[in-house]
C-alpha positions in Angstrom: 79.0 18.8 -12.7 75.9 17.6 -13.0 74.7 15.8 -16.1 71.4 16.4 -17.1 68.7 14.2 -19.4 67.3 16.7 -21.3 64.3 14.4 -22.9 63.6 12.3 -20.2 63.3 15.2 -17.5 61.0 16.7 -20.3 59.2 13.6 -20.2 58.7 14.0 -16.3 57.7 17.2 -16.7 54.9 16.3 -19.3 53.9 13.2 -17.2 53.7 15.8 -13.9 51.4 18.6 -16.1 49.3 15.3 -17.3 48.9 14.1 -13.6 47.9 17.8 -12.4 45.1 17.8 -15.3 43.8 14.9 -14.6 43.4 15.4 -10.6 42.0 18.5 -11.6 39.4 17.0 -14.1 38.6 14.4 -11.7 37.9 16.8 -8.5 35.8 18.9 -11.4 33.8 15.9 -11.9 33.6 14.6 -8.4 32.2 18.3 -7.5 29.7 18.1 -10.4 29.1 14.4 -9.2 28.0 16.1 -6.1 26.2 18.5 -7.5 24.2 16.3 -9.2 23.6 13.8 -5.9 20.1 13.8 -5.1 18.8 14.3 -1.7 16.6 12.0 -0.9 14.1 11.7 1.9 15.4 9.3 5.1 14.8 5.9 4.3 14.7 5.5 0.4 17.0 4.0 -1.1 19.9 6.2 -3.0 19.3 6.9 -6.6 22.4 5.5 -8.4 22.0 7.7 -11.3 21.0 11.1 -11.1 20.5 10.8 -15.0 18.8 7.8 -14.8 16.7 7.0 -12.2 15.5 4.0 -13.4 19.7 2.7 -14.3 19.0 -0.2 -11.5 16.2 -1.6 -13.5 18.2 -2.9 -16.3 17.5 -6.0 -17.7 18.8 -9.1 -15.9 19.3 -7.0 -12.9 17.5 -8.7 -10.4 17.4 -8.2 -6.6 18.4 -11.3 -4.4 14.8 -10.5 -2.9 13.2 -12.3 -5.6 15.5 -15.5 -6.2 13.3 -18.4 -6.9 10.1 -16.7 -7.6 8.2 -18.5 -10.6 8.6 -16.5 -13.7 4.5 -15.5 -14.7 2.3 -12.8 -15.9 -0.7 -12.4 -13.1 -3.9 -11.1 -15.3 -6.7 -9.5 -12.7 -10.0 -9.9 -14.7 -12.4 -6.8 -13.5 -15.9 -8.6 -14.6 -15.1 -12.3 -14.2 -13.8 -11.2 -10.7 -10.8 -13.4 -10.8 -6.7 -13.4 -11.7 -5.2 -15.8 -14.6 -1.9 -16.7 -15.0 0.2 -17.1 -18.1 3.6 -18.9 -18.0 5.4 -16.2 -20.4 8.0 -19.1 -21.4 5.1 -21.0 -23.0 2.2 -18.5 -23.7 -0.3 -20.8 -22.2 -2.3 -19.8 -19.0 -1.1 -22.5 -16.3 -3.6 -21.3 -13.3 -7.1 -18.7 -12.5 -8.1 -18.2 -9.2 -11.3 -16.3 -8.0 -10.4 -13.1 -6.0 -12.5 -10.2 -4.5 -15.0 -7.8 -6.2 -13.5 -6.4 -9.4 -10.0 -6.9 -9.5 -8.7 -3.9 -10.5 -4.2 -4.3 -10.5 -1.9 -6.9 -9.7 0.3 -4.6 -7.7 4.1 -5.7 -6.4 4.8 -5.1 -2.7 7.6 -2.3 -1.5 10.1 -5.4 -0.6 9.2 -7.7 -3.6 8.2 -10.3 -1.6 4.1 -10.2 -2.0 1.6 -9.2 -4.9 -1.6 -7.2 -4.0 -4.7 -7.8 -6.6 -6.7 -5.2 -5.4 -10.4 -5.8 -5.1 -11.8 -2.4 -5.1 -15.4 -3.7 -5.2 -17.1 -0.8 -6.9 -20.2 0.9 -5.8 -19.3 -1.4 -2.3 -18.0 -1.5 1.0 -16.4 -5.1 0.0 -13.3 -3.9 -1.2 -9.9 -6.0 0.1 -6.4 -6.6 -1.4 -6.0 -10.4 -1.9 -2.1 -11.3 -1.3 -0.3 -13.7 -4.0 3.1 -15.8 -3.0 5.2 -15.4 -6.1 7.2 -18.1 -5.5 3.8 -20.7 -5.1 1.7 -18.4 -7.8 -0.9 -19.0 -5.5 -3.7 -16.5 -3.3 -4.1 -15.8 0.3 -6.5 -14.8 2.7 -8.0 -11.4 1.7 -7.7 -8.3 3.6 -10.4 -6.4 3.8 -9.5 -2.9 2.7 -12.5 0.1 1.5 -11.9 1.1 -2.1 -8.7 -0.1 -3.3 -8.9 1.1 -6.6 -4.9 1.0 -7.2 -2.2 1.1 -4.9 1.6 2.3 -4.2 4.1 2.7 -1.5 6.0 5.5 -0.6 9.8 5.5 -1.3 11.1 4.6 1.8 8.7 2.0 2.2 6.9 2.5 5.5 3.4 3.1 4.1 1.2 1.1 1.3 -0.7 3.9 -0.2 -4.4 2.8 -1.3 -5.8 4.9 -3.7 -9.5 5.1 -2.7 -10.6 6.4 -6.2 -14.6 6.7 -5.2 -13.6 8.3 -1.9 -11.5 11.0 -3.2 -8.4 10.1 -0.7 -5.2 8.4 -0.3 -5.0 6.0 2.8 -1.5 5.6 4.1 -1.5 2.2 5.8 0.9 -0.6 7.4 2.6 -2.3 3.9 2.0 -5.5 5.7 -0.8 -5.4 7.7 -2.4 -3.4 5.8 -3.7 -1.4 9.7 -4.8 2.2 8.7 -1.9 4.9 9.3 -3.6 8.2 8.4 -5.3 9.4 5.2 -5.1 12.9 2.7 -8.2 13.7 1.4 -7.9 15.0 -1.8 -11.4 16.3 -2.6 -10.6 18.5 -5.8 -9.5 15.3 -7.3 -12.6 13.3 -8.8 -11.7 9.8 -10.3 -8.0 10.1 -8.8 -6.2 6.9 -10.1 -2.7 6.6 -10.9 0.9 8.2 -9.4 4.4 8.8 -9.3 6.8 10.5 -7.6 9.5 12.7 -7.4 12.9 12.0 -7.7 14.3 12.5 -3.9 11.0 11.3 -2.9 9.2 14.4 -1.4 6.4 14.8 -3.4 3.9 12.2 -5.7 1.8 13.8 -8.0 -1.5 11.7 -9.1 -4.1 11.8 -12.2 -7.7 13.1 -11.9 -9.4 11.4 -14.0 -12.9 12.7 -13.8 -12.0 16.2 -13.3 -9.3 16.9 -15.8 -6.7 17.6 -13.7 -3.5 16.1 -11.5 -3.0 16.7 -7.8 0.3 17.5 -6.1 0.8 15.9 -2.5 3.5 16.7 -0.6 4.6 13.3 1.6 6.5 15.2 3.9 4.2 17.0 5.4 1.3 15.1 4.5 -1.0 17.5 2.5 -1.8 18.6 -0.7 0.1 21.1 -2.6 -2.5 22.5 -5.7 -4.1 20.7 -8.4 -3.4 21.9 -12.4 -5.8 21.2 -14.6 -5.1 20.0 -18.2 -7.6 20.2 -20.7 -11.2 21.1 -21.2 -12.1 17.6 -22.0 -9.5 15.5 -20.4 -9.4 12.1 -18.9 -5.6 11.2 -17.7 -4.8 8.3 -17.3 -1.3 6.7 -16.0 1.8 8.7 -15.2 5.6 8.1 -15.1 8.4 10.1 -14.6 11.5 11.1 -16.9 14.5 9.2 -16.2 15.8 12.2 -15.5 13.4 13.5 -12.6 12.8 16.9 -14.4 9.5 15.8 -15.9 6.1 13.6 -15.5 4.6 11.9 -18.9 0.8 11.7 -18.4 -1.3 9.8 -20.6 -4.7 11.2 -21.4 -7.6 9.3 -22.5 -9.5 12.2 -24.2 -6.5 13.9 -25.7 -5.2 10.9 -27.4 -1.6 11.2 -26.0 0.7 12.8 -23.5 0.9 15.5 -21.7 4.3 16.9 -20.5 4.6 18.2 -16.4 7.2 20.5 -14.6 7.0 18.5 -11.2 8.8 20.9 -9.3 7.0 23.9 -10.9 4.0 22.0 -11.1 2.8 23.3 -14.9 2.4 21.8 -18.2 5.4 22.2 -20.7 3.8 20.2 -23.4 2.6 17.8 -25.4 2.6 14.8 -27.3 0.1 13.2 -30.1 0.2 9.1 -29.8 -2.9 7.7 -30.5 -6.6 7.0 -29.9 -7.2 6.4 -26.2 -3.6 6.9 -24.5 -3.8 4.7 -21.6 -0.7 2.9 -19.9 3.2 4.2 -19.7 6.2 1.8 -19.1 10.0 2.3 -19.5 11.9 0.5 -21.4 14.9 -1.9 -19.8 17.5 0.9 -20.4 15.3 3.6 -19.7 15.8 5.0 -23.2 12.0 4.5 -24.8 8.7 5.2 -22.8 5.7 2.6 -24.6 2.3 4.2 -24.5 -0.6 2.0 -24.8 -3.3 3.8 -26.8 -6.6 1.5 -26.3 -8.3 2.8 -29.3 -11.5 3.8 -27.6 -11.9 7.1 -25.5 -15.4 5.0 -23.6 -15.6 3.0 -21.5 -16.5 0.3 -21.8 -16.2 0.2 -25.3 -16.5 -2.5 -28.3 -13.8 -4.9 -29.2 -11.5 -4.7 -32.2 -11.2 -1.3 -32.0 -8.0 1.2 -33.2 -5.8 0.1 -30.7 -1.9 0.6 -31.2 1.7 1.2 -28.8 3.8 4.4 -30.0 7.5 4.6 -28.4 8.1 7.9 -27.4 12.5 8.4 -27.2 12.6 10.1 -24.1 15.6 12.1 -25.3 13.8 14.1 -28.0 10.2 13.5 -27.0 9.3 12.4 -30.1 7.6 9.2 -31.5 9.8 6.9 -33.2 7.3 3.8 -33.5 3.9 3.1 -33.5 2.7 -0.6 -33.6 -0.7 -1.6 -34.7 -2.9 -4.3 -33.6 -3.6 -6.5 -36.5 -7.5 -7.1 -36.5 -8.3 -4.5 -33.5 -7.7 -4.2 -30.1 -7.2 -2.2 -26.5 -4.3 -2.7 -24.9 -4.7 -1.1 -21.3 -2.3 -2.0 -18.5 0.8 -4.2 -18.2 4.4 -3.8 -18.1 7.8 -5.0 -19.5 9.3 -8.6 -19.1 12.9 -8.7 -17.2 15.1 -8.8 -19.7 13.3 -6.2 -22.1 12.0 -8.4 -24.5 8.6 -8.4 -24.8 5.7 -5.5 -23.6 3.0 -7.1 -21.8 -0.6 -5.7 -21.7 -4.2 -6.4 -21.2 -7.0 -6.2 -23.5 -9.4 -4.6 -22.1 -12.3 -4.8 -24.1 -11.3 -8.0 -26.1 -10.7 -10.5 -23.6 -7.3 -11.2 -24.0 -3.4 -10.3 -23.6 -1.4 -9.3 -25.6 2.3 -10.2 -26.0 4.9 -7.5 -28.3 8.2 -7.7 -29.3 9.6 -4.5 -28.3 12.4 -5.2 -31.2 9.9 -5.6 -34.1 6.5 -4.5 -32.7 5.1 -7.8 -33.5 2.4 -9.0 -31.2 1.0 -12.3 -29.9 -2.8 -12.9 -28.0 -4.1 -15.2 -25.4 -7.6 -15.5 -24.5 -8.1 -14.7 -20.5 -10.9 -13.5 -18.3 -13.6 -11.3 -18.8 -12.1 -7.5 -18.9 -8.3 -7.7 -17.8 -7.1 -4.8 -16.7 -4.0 -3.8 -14.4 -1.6 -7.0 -15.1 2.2 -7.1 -14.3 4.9 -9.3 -15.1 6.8 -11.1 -12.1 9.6 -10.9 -11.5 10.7 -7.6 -12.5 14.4 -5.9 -12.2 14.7 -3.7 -9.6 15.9 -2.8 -6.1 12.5 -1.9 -4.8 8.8 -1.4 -6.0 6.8 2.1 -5.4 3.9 0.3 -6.7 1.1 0.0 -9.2 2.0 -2.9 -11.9 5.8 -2.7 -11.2 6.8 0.8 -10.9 10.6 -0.3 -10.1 13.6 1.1 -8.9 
């Protein structure tokens, strides 16, 4: 006969029920996993994180792309018609170089290995984008380009997008050259400006600001989807999307804060107060936070020292948890976060300066630049690959 370990074939059989559960949990998840994959369009890259889409911008994580490249903060200067250049290590501007016709953004190529200023030359046919090297912090030879206002690249990188504000239209060009490809006209869409894009990539949705409103384009098929107007008397201003793809934060100049977008459904959901002159959006490093630049004016141009401030909105409960003041006055307008999440970099418009804040403490440091900076990023940024504007990294 037979003898038979009672406890330990009990323990088998406890160990077997504890395997089954597991591979069951785990096939759950990997279908949920898949679920959740996003479907992107051919040629952009995959998005790690459904949750997060900005997960491969963390801080320190830095593509092999941009090994080497000197560690700055490019300033374009719209009135003094030049770019300065602060080394962020000692808060001293090391180099300014004379560009094109008002400099509007320093604006990161697709592939991270070129920065655009572009020159949109207003009220001109002069415009150009003026290439810098980062790893020499030095200019190139201008391309002449008409009206390059701002500037982005679609997600699988085969098309700079020039955003020809006065022109009402998007031009789709060669990310190197800078050749024309084709163009969208977007003619309901006075003062178009800033964009971002979908999730998987289809669709980029971009701020009007001289008629209230935000156009949809569709990149697949190459047209535009509707506009949606926001407010009676609304200016917006940047955009960014939620980490998690479902909505698009819009800054609004008139409103004095943010406005909240369905992308897919293409309506507003709500709203957010921040402060006087909501202007720029950046992510923080672990994608948590979303800093608002409020410029404390809603002209332009408008007088120094006035109520400027950043609020943190948590992305999780869309709420402000911070606001940080300017001591003395100020306008901070465009910028961006440094690499390892640090420190928010922006311009000051109206005062002439840049300012420096501790994105721990709020705290806040100026240096004296050009006349009016404007769009200015920090380089180099984490990130696989760059969709555009002053570092719009993913």
């Amino acid at each position: 006969m037979q003898k038979i370990n009672h406890g330990r074939d009990t323990l088998s059989i406890l160990r077997r029920m504890l395997m089954l559960g597991l591979c069951g949990w785990a096939a759950a998840a990997a279908a949920a996993s898949g679920a959740l994959a996003v479907h992107t369009v051919p040629g952009m890259p995959p998005v790690v994180d459904p949750h997060n889409l900005y997960s491969e911008t963390a801080a320190g994580d830095m593509s092999p792309a941009v090994a080497g490249a000197l560690s700055r903060v490019y300033v374009p200067d719209v009135s003094s018609n030049d770019v300065y250049v602060i080394d962020p290590s000692t808060l001293k501007v090391v180099d300014h170089f004379p560009v094109g016709l008002n400099p509007q953004h320093i604006v990161p190529s697709w592939d991270l290995k070129t920065l655009w200023v572009t020159n949109n030359a207003e009220g001109t046919r002069d415009g150009s984008l003026t290439p810098i090297n980062p790893w020499t912090a030095r200019p190139g030879r201008p391309v002449p380009v008409d009206d390059p206002y701002n500037m982005y690249f679609t997600p699988d990188g085969r098309s700079a997008i020039v955003v020809a504000e006065a022109r009402k239209r998007l031009d789709f060009r060669n990310p190197h050259t800078m050749a024309l490809q084709y163009s969208i006209p977007t003619p309901g869409c006075a003062g178009i400006d800033h964009g971002e894009f979908s999730i998987d990539g289809r669709y980029a949705i971009f701020t009007c600001e001289f008629a209230a409103s935000l156009v949809k384009v569709d990149l697949v098929h190459r047209k535009v989807v509707g506009y949606l107007r926001l407010a009676r008397r609304s200016r917006p201003q940047d955009i960014r999307v939620s980490p998690d793809g479902r909505l698009f934060y819009v800054a609004d100049l008139d409103d004095n804060g943010v406005f909240l977008i369905d992308g897919n459904s293409f309506r507003k959901v709500g709203f957010i107060p921040t402060g006087i002159g909501a202007h720029g959006l950046y992510p923080s490093r672990n994608g948590r936070d979303l800093y608002v630049s409020n410029r404390g004016s809603n002209t332009i141009p408008a007088p120094p020292h006035g109520k400027g401030s950043v609020s943190v909105i948590d992305f999780a409960t869309r709420k402000v948890i911070a606001t940080w003041p300017i001591p003395g006055g100020g306008s901070p307008d465009m910028g961006n976060v440094s690499a390892d999440g640090k420190y928010l970099w922006l311009s000051g418009r109206f005062d002439n300066v840049v300012y420096r804040f501790n994105t721990a403490t709020g705290n806040v440091r100026s240096i004296k630049v050009g006349r009016e900076p404007h769009g200015l990023t920090v380089w180099p940024q984490p990130g696989r690959y760059c969709l555009g504007h002053t570092g719009n990294m993913r």
